[in-house]
C-alpha positions in Angstrom: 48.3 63.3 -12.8 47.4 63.0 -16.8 49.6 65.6 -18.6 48.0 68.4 -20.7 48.1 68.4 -24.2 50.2 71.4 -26.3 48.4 73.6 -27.4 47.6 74.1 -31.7 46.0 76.9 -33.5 44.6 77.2 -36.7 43.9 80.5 -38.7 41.3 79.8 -41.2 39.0 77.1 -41.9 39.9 76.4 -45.5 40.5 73.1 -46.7 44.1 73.1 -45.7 43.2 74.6 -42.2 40.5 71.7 -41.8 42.9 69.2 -42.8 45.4 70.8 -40.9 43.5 70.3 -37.5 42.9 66.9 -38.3 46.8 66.1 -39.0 47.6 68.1 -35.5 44.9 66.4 -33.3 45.8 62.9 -34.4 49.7 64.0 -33.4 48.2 65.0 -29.9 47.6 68.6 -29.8 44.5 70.2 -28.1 43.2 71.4 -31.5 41.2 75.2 -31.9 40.4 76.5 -35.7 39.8 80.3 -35.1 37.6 81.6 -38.8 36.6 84.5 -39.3 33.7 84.5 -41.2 30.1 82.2 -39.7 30.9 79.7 -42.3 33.6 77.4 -42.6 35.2 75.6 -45.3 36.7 79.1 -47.2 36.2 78.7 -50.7 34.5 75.5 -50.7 31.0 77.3 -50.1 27.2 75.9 -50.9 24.5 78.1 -52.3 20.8 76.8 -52.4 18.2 79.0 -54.5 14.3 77.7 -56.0 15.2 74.0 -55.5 19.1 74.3 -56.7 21.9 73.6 -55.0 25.5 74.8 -56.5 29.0 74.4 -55.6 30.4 78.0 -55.3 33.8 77.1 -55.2 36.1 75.0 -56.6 34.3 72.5 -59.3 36.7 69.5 -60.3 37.6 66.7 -57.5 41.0 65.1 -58.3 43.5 62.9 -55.9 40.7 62.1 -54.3 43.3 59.4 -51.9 44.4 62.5 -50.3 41.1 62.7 -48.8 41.4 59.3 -47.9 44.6 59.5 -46.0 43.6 61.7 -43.3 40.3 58.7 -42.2 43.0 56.2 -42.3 45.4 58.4 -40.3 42.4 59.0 -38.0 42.2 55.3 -37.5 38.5 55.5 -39.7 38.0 53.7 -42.9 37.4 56.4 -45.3 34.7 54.8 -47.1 32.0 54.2 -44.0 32.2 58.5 -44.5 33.1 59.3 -47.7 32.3 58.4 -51.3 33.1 59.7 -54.5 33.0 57.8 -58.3 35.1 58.1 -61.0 33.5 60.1 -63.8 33.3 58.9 -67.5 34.2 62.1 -69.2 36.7 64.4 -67.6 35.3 67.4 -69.9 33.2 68.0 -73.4 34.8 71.1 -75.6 33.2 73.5 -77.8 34.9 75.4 -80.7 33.3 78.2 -82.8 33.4 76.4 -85.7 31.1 74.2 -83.9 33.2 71.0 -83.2 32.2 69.5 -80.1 34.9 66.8 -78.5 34.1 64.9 -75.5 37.4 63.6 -73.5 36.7 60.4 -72.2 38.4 58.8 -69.5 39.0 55.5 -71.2 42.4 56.3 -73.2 41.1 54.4 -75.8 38.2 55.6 -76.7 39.3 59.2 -76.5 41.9 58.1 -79.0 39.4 57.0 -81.2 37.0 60.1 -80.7 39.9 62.8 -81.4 41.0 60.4 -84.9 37.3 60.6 -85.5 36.4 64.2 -85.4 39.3 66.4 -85.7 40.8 63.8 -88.8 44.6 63.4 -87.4 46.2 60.6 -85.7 46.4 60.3 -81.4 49.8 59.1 -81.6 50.7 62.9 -80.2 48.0 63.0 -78.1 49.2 59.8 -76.8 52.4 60.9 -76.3 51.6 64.4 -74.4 49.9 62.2 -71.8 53.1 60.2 -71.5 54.8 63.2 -70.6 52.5 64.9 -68.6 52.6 61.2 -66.5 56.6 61.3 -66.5 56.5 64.8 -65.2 54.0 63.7 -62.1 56.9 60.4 -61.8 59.9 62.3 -61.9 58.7 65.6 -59.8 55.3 65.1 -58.3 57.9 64.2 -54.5 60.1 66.4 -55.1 57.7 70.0 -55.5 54.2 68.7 -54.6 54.6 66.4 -51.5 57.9 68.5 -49.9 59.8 71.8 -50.1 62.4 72.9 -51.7 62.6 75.1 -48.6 63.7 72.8 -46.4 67.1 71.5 -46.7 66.1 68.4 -46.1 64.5 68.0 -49.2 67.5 68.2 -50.9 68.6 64.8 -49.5 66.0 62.6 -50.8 66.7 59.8 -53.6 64.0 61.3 -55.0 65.5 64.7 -56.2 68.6 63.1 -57.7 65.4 61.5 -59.8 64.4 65.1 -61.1 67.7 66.5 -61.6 68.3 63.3 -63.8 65.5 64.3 -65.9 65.9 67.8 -66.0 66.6 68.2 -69.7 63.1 66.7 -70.8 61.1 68.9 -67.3 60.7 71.6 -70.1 61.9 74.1 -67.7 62.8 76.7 -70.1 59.8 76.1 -72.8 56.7 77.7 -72.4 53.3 75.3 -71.7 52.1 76.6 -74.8 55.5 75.9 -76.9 55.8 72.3 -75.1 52.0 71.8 -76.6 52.2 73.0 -79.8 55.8 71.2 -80.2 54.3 67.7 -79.9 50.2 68.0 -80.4 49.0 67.8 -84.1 46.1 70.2 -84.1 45.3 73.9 -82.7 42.5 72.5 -80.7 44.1 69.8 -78.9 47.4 72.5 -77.9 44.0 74.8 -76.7 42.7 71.7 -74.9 46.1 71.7 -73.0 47.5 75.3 -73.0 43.9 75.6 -70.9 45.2 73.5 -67.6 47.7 76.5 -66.7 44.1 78.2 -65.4 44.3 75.6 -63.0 46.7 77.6 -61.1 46.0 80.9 -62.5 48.5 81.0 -64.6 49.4 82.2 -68.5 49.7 79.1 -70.8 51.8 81.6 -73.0 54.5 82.6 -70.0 54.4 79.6 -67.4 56.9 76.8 -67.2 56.1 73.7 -69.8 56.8 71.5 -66.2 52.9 72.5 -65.7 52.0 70.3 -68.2 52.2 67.8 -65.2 48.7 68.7 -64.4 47.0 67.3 -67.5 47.6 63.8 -65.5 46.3 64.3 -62.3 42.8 64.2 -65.1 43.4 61.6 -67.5 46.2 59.8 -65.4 44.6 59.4 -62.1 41.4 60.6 -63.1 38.2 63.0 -62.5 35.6 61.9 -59.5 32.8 63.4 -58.2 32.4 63.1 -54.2 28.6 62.3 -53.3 26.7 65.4 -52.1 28.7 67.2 -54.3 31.9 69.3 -53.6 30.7 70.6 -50.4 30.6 67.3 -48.8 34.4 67.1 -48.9 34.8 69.9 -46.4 31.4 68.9 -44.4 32.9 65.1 -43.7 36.4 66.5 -42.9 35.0 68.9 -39.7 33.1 66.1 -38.8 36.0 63.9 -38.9 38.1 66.7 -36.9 35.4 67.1 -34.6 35.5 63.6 -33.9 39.2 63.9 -32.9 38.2 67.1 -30.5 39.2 69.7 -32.5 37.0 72.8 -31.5 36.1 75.0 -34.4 35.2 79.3 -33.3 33.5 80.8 -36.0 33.1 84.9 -35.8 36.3 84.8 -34.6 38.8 87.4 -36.1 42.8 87.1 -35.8 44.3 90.5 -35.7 47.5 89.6 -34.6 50.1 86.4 -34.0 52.1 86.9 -30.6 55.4 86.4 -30.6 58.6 87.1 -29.2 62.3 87.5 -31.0 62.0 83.9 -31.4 58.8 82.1 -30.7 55.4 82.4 -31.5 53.5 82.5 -28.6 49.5 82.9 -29.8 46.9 84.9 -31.3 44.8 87.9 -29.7 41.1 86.7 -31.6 38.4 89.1 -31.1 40.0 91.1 -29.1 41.7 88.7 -26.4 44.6 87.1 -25.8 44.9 83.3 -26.3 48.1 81.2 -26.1 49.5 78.3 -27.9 52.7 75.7 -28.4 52.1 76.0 -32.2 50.1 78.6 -34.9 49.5 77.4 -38.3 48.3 79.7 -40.5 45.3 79.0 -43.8 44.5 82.5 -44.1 46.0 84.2 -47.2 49.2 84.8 -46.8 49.3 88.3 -48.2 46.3 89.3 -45.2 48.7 87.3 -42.5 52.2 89.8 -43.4 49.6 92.8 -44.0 47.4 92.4 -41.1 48.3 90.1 -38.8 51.9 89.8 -38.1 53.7 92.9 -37.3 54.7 95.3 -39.7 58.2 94.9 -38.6 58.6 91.4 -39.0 60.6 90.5 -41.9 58.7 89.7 -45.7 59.2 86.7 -47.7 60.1 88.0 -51.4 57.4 85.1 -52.1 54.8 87.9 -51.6 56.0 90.0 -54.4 54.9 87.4 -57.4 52.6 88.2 -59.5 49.0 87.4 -58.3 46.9 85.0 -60.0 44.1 85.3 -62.1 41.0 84.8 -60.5 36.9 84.6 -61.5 33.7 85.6 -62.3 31.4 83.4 -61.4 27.8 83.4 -62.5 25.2 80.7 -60.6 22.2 80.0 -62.8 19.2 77.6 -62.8 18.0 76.6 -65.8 14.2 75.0 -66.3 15.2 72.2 -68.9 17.5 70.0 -69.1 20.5 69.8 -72.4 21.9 66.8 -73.2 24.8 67.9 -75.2 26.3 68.9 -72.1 27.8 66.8 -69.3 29.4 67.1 -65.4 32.5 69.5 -67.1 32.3 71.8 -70.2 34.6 74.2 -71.7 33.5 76.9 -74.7 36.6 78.0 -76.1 37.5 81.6 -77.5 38.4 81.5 -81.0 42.0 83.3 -80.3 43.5 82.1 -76.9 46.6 83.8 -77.0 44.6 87.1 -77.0 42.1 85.9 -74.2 44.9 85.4 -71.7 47.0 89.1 -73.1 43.8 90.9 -71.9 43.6 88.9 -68.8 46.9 89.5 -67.8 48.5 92.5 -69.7 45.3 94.9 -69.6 43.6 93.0 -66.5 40.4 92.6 -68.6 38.1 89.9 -69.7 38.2 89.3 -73.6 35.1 90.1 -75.3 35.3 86.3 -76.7 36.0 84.7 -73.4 36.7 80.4 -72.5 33.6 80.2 -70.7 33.3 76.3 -68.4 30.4 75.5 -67.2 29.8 72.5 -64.3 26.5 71.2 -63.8 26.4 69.3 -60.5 23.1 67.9 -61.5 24.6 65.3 -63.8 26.1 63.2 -61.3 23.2 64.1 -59.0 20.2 65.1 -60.1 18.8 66.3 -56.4 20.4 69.2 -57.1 17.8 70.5 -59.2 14.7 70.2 -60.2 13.9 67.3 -62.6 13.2 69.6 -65.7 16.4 71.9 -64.7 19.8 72.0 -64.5 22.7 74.2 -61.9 24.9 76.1 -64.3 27.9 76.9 -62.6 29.2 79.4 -65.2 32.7 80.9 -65.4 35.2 82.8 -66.7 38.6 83.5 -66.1 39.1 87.2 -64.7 42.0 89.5 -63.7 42.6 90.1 -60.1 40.8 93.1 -58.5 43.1 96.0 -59.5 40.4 98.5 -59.4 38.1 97.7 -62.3 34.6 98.6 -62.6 33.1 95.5 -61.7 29.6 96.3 -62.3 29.8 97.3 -66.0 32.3 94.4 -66.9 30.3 91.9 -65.0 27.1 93.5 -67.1 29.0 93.4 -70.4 30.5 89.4 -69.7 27.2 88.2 -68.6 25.5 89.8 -72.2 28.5 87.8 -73.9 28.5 84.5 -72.4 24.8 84.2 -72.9 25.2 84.8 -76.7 27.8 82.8 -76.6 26.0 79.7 -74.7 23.0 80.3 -77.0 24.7 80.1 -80.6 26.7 77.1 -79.7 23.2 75.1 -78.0 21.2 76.3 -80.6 18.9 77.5 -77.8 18.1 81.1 -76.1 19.7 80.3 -72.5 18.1 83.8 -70.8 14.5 83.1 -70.4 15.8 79.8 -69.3 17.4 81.1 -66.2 14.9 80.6 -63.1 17.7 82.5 -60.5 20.7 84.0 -60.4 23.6 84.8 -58.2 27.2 85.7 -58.6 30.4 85.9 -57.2 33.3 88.5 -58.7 37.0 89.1 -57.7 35.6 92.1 -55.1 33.2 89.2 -53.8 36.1 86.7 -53.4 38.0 88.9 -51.5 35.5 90.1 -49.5 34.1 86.6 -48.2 37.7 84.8 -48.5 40.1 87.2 -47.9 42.1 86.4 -51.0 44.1 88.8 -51.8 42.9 91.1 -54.7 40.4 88.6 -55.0 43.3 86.2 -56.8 42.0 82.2 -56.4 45.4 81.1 -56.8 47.7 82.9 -54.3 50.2 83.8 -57.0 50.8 83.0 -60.4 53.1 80.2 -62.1 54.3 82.9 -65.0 57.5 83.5 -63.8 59.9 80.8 -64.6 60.4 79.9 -60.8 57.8 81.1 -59.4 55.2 77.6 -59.0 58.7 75.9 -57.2 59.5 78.8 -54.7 56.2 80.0 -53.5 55.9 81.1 -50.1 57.5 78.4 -47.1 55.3 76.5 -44.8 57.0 77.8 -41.8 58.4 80.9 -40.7 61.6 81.7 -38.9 59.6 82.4 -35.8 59.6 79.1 -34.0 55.9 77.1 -34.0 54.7 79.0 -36.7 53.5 77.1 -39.9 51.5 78.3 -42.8 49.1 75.6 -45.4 46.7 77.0 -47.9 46.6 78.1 -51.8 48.8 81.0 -51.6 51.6 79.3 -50.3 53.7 76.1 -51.2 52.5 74.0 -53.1 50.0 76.2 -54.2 45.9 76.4 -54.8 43.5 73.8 -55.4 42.1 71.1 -53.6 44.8 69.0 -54.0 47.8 70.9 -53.6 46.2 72.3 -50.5 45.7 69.3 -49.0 49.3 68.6 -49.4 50.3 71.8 -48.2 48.5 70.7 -45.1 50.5 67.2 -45.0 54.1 69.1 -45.9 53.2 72.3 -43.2 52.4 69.7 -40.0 55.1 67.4 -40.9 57.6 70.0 -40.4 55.6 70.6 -36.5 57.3 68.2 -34.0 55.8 67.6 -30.4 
């Protein structure tokens, strides 16, 4: 008589819950992803309006191998289901005094653009992207691919490597004073102060080790996955799927069973269900507040400070500009003021960074042939009770003046449709906490290193997703995934 397979489930059908499934299906559990919503893939969303299609979510596709890994893990060659090209420019910046600087991704020609057009020599710009590649070297095993939860971790070669290079990990420097100590020019310490919004964090108080993420760009590089963003999490369920993992939509967790020791399953719409093993994508804020019991012991993880999340504004635009490309940033003339209203008044500067991602450059089926998809953003506080209407009113007013001066061209009677998507809107569909993209920020000293664990002390309980270790993002949540089921043993 064949033996039944233990039993897995997944809360949330994020991109760390899809991977997730996919990593416990291929070690040989009977695989269920309970989400809550009639949509899955959590932030990675789609929105289609008057012949555009946008990304809602996340914009920039880097580590694209971690993709990879889970079709060769599923015995599948990743590239008979997913495709992706490197892109020639990993963004184009704007400053007020109208420079624009495109960063290519050939080393050498971005050398020569920055000598060209902001007069100084790369030799420091050479030598921050050194750095930023020693940092990923000397660290990226140690905090990204395990925990420093686990004791094991401490055990590896590999962290005798980072505690060697400790006094250069700029640990106790700011990202903005690492940048400005070695970079020759305010708009290239700008250009790099601006990756702590990568994990919604404050150039001016996170650690100068986050200046690790400048290389996962210009290191490893920018690609753009065919059928856009969305087709990452579409080719992953149909990967799981493949494997026999069964995905529920409609289907709300209220609680995780347990007993003193074990967790034992989930009641999901009402009913009891029971597994070996619960692994958890939803925000990790909801899961304490909602879903586990209120006397079960809190991680102190949960009292960081939340990130900073978005506001989001979708618009199509009937012609086309060619000063733009696939990523663009329009700086604020006074950064350090943008991110002390972001994060000391939980405001939006009336001179905002405003990024805009147009989809339609890599390809062009995603609008019409005289238009463009603006993805247009902003960084924004979490949801502490603002009033979202007004601000959103007031940022939209600015950005559009802003967009306009610097393209010599009046963007509103431009725009063919519009949506949006705010912190309240983020929270609402996602449930991030406070609306916060990141899980918690990286401004405390500590804080990007000792982020929520991906297990509990509850046996068979496992947690993967942005608000916990390693943290948000694409790739960091797909290595959550990989750290959380490799602690999960049959």
């Amino acid at each position: 008589m064949q033996q039944s397979k233990p039993k897995a489930f997944v809360i949330g059908s994020g991109i760390a819950g899809i991977a997730s499934s996919i990593r416990l299906a291929v070690k040989g559990y009977e695989v269920t992803v309970f989400e809550s919503s009639d949509t899955l893939g959590g932030k990675l969303g789609e929105l289609k309006s008057h012949g555009f299609r946008f990304d809602t979510g996340p914009s920039l596709f880097t580590l694209p191998y971690l993709v990879d890994e889970l079709f060769t893990l599923a015995g599948k060659n990743p590239t008979d289901f997913f495709r992706y090209q490197r892109w020639k420019t990993s963004c184009v910046y704007f400053f007020a005094d109208g420079t624009r600087l495109p960063f290519s991704a050939n080393k050498d020609e971005l050398f020569q653009e920055v000598e060209r057009t902001l007069g100084v020599s790369a030799v420091p710009l050479k030598k921050r992207l050194e750095h930023s590649e020693f940092l990923f070297d000397k660290t990226a095993k140690t905090f990204l691919e395990r925990s420093l939860h686990e004791f094991k971790s401490y055990l590896s070669t590999d962290i005798l490597r980072t505690i060697a290079a400790i006094p250069n990990l700029h640990l106790f420097r700011t990202m903005h004073q690492s940048n400005a100590g070695v970079l020759n020019h305010p708009k290239l310490v700008q250009i790099f102060d601006r990756y702590a919004t990568y994990n919604g964090s404050n150039p001016y108080q996170a650690p100068g080790i986050l200046n690790i993420i400048p290389h996962l760009e210009h290191g490893i590089g920018t690609y753009f996955p065919e059928g856009g963003m969305r087709s990452i999490v579409q080719v992953l369920i149909d990967l799981a799927r493949s494997l026999g993992v069964v995905f529920e939509c409609n289907a709300r967790v209220t609680e995780i069973i347990h007993n003193t020791q074990s967790v034992l399953g989930v009641t999901v719409n009402g009913q009891k269900q029971y597994a070996d093993v619960v692994l958890c994508n939803a925000d990790i804020k909801a899961v304490y507040d909602y879903i586990l019991p209120k006397q079960y012991v809190r991680s102190s993880a949960l009292n960081q400070e939340p990130s900073s999340s978005a506001l989001i504004f979708y618009w199509g635009i009937t012609r086309k500009f060619d000063q733009l490309d696939l990523h663009n940033i329009f700086f604020s003339e006074d950064y350090e003021a943008e991110f002390h209203t972001l994060f000391k008044t939980g405001g939006i500067s009336d001179d905002p960074t405003v990024y805009v991602h147009i989809s339609s450059k890599a390809d062009p089926t995603d609008a019409p042939v005289d238009g463009e998809n603006w993805f247009v953003m902003v960084n924004a506080p979490h949801h502490a009770g603002q009033h979202w209407k007004q601000l959103r009113e007031r940022v939209r007013a600015t950005i559009i003046k802003k967009l306009s001066d610097q393209l010599g061209t009046d963007i509103e009677p431009l725009i063919a449709c519009e949506e949006y998507l705010d912190p309240v809107r983020i929270e609402e569909r996602t449930s991030s906490y406070k609306g916060a993209l990141y899980g918690t920020s990286s401004n405390d000293r500590m804080a990007a290193f000792f982020r929520h664990p991906n297990r509990s002390k509850l046996k068979g309980l496992y947690f993967a997703g942005g608000s916990v270790h390693p943290g948000g993002g694409i790739p960091l949540c797909l290595l959550s995934a990989k750290i959380a089921t490799d602690l999960v043993r049959l």
